[in-house]
N, C-alpha and C positions, 0 to 999 in steps of 0.2 A: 456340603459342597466345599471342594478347596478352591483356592484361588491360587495365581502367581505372586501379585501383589495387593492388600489391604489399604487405602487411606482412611486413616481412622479419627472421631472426632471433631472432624473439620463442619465447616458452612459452607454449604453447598449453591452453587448460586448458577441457574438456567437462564436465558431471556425472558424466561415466563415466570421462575420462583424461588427464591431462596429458603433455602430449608436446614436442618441437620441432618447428615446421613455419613454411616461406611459406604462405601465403595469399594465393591470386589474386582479384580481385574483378572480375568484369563486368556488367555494366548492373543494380547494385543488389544483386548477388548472388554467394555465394560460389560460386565456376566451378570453384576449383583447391584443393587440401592437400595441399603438399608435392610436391617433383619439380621438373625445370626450369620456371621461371615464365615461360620468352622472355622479346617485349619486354612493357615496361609504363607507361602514361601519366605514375605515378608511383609512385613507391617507397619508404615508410616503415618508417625502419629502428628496430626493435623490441626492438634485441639489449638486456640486463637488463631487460626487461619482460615482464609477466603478458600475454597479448592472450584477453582473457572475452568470453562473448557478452554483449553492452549490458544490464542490470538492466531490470527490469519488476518497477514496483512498481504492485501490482497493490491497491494501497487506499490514494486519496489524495481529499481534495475541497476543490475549486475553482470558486471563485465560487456556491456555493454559498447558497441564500435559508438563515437564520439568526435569524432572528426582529425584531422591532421594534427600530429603533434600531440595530441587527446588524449590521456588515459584516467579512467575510471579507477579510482580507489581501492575499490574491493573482486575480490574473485567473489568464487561459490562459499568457500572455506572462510573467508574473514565474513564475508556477510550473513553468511546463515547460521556462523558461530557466533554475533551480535544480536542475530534475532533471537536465538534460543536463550542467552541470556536477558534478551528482555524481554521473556515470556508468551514467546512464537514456537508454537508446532510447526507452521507451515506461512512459508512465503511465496508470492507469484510474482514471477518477475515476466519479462518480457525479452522476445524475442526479434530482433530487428532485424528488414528486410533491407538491405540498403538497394540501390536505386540501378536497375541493370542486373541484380542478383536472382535467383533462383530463390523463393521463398521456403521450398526443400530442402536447398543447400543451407541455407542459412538457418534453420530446424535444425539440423543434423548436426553442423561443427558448432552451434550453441548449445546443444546436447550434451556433447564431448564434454565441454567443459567443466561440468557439474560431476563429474563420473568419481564415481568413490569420494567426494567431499561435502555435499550437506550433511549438515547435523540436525535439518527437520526437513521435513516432508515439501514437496516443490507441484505447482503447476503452471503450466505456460500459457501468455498473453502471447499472438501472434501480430506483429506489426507490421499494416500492409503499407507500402512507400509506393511502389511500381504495381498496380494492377493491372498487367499484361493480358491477353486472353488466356496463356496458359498458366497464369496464376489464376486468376479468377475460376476457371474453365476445370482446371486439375488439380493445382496445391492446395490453394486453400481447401477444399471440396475434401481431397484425402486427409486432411490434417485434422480437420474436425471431424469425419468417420474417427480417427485413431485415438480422438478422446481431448484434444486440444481446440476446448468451444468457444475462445472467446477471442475478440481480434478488435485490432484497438488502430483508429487513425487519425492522422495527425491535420489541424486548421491551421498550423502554424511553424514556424522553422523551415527557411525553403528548403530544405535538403529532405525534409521530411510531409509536407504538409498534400494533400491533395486537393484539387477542384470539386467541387460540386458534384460533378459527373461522377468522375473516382470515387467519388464519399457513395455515392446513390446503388452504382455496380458491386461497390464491396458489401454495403450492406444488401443489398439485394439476396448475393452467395451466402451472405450469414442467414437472413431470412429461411432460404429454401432449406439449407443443410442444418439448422438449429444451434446456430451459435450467437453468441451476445455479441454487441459492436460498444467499443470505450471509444469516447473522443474525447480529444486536447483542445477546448474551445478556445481561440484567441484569432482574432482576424490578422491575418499575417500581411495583409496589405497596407492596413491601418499603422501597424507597427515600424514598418520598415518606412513608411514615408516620415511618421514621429524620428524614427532613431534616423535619416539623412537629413533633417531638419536639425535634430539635437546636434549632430555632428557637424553641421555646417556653422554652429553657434558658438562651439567648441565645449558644448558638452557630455563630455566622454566617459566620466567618473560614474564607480557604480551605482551611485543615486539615479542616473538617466534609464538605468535598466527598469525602475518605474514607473519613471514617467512616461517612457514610451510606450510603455504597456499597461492603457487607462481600463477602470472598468467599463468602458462602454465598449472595448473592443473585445471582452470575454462578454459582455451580454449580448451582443451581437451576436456574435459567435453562435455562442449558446442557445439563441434563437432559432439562429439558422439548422442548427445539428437539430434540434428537437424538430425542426419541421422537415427535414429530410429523414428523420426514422417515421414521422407520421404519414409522409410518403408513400415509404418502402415499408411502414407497419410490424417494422423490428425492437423488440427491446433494448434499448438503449443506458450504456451508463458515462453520465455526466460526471468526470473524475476532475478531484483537486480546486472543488468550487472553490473562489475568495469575498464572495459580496454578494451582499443583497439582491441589487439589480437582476444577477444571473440564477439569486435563489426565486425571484419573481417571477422570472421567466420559465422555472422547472415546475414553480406548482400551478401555473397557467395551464401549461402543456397536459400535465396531469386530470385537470377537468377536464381537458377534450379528451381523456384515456390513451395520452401515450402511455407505453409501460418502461417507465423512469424507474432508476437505481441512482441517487445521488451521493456523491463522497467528499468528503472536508478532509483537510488534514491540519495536525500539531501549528504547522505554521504561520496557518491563517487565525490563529488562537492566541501566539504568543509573542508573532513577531512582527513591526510593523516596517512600512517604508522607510521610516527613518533611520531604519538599522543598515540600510545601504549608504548613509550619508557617514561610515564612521570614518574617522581619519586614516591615512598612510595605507591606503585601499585597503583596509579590512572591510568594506561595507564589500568586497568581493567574496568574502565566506556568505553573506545571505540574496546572494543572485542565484534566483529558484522564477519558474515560471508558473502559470502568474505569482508574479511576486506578491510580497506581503503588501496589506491596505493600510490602514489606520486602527484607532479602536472603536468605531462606531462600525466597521464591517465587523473586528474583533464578535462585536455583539452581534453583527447580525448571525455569525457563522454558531455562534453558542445558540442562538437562538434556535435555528434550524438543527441543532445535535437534541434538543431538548422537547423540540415538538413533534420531531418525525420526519420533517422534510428530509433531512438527512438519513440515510441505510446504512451508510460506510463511513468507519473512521480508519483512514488509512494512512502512511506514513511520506508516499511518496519518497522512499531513499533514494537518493540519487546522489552518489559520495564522489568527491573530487578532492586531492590535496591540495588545500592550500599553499602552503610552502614550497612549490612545486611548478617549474616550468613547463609539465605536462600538467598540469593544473589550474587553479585558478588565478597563479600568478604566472601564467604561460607568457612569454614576449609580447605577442598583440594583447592581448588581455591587460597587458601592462598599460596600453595605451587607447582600451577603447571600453569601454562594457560591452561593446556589439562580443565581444571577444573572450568575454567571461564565460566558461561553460555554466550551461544553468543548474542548476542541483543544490540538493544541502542532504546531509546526513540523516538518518533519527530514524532505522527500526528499532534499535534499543531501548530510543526513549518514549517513542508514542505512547506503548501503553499505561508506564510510569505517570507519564502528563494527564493523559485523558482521567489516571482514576486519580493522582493527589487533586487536578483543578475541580474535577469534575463531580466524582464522588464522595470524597471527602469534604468538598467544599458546597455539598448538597445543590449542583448543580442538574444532576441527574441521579439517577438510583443504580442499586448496583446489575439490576434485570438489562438495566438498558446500555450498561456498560459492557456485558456480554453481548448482546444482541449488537452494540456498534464496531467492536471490536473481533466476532466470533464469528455467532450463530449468521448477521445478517450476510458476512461474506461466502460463507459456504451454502447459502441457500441463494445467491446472486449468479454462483459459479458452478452450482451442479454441484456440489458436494456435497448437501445434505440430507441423509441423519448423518451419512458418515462421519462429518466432519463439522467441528462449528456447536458442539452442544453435549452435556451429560446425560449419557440414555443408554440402556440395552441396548445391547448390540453396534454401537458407534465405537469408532476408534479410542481406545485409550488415551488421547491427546489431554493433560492435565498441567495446567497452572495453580500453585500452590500458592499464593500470596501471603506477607505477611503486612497488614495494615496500619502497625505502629511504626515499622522502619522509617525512616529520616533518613531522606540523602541530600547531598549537594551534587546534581551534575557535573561531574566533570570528562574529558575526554580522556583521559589517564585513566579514567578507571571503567572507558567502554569498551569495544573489541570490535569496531570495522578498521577498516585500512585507512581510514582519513584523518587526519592530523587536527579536526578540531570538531567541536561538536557546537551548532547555532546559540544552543542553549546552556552554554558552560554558565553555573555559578546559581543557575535556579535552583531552587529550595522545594523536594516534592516530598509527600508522605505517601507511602506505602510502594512494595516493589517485589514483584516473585522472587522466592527464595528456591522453589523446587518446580522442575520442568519433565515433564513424564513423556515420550512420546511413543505412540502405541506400546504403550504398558511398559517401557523402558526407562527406570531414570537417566536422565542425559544429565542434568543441571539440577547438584543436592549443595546445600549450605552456601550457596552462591559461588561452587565452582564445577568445572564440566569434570563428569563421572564417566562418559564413553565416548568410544569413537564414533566419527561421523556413522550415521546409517539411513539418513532421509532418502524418501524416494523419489519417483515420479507418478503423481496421481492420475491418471485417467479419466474425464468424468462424459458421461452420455450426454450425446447432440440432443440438443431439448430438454437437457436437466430442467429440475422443477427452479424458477426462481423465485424472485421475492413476492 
């Protein structure tokens, strides 16, 4: 048997087992594990190295509408050229409906954007703001036939968030037509009476962007969304958990057999409230929703990565310049946190974090670092065997790690469009050196070998989930 490409020598590691094996690649796909490889066009040799399936972080957003005066950081091209070097085949971003818009139209010229510039494989989150009858009724309904099955709504941010009813209608259309519903849990009434109370106090500074957003207004929240999917009897994912209280309330739901998909991300691991408290408004680089807790949530979020309650470790990008008056130092922003956009960086560095704290630091093993980072997102999204794991017949998508590498974080040496990174100065061990995506190297000795070629995946209403 020939192959395109050999990886040879390497530790092979599934959500289920780690092993040694060659891996033979043909036309985009893995043909062969293990056994004579014959010939082969070419052959990278893997020996001390991890060979994962390629990361899919499966919550990131890019180029994104943001409000007056607003711009997001990264296009398609700086973002997904960040993810590939930090060991992403495929990123899902989202698609925003703003309020009055065509949920079609707003498909279409966020489409555009992407055209001839990832550099890994892309699928789309649909975000529903206005559930009109003819959104309900027609768009979403078509969008998810055409392979776009997941749709995500918001509890919070009045420009974005819906009522109850809207929450109950949208999932409803996801229910019947087979697509998955994300929701943004934060009680938005809760908040806004905190943040006109803070303000009437006179405090503005970005330390207030946590207080006014306690955890009892994400376990609320949280509450409420699980019992409106148990309602309408949709599978639901709980995205960007920060605390305890809200992991209490997902494995509650779970005994009564909601079908939960829970996700954590980098931040709630590494960063806490006080990092909003830092002088001359830098605590405006870590205003991210919900914001970071303490370290007794720290722990509880480690805990739930380590026993299951968690499915998803995702990154949540959400890139704004700092230095920048269409940013996080925008004019108002200057004078209020209501006015800080909320976001912080890091698909480049999630999976760096996840495996030096995690794996290395024998927090978790390395099965299950695949499976929080991989396998469990393309089996949440309809993508799998395709996507999310090393197997016959799946896409080529390969992360080649190297486990002794030693970095220092710094943002000089990432590649999204934002001017700093949450986590400059941290100390991680180990970090993909080679990035394959369907049987292509993109990313060899830590720098990019080809031009963009990512696509857009398609995945069947009623994929199988977790």
């Amino acid at each position: 048997m020939s192959h395109d490409l050999v990886i040879a020598n390497g530790t092979v590691a599934t959500a289920s087992d780690t092993f040694r094996a060659d891996i033979g690649i043909r036309d985009g796909r893995i043909a062969q594990i293990g056994g004579d490889m014959g010939q082969a066009g070419r052959v990278i040799d893997a020996t001390g190295r991890y060979v994962l399936p390629g990361g899919i972080d499966s919550h990131v957003h890019i180029a994104q509408p943001s409000g007056p005066g607003i711009e997001m950081a990264d296009d398609f091209d700086s973002a997904t050229r960040s993810a590939a070097f930090g060991g992403n085949t495929m990123v899902m971003p989202f698609c925003l409906q703003e309020r009055g818009q065509s949920l079609t139209a707003a498909f279409r010229d966020y489409l555009a954007l992407c055209e001839n510039s990832a550099h890994v494989d892309l699928g789309f989150h649909l975000i529903v703001t206005d559930p009109t009858p003819v959104v309900l009724g027609q768009e979403l309904p078509s969008l998810i036939e055409q392979g776009h099955t997941s749709v995500k709504v918001f509890m919070t941010y009045e420009a974005l968030r819906m009522d109850d009813a809207g929450i109950l209608s949208t999932m409803d259309v996801a229910r019947r037509h087979g697509a998955k519903v994300l929701v943004h849990c934060e009680n938005e009434d809760v908040i806004a009476f905190l943040a006109r109370r803070a303000d009437e106090a006179g405090n503005r500074d970005p330390r207030a962007h946590a207080t006014t957003r306690p955890v009892a207004a994400e376990r609320e929240a949280t509450h409420r969304a699980l019992t409106l999917a148990e309602v309408v009897d949709v599978p639901i994912v709980i995205v960007h958990v920060s605390n305890g209280a809200a992991m209490e309330e997902i494995a509650r739901a779970r005994m009564r057999g909601v079908n939960i998909t829970a996700e954590t991300c980098p931040q709630y691991l590494m960063l806490e409230a006080q990092d909003l408290s830092r002088e001359n408004w830098e605590g405006a680089k870590y205003v991210c929703s919900p914001p970071p807790r303490d370290r007794t949530e720290q722990e509880n979020c480690w805990r739930g990565l380590e026993n299951g309650l968690f499915d998803l470790f995702s990154s949540d990008h959400c890139p704004f310049r700092y230095a920048s008056d269409r940013g996080k130092r925008n004019p108002d922003g200057l004078r209020s946190f209501r006015h800080i956009p909320n976001g912080i960086p890091g698909v480049e560095t999630r999976l760096p974090i996840l495996f030096s704290e995690g794996v290395m630091k024998g927090r978790i093993d390395l099965q299950r670092f695949v499976a929080l980072t991989a396998t469990n997102h393309a089996r949440a999204y309809g993508l799998y065997p395709r996507k999310g794991t090393i197997a016959i017949g799946s896409d080529a998508d390969i992360a080649i790690w190297n486990p002794e590498t030693r970095r220092t974080i710094r943002h000089a040496d990432l590649h999204d469009g934002a001017d700093y990174t949450p986590y400059e100065g941290m100390e991680v061990q180990g970090w993909p050196e080679t990035l394959i995506l369907r049987g292509r190297p993109v990313i060899e000795s830590g720098r990019m070998t080809a031009k963009a070629q990512g696509t857009v995946i398609h995945r069947r209403p009623g994929g199988a989930g977790l």
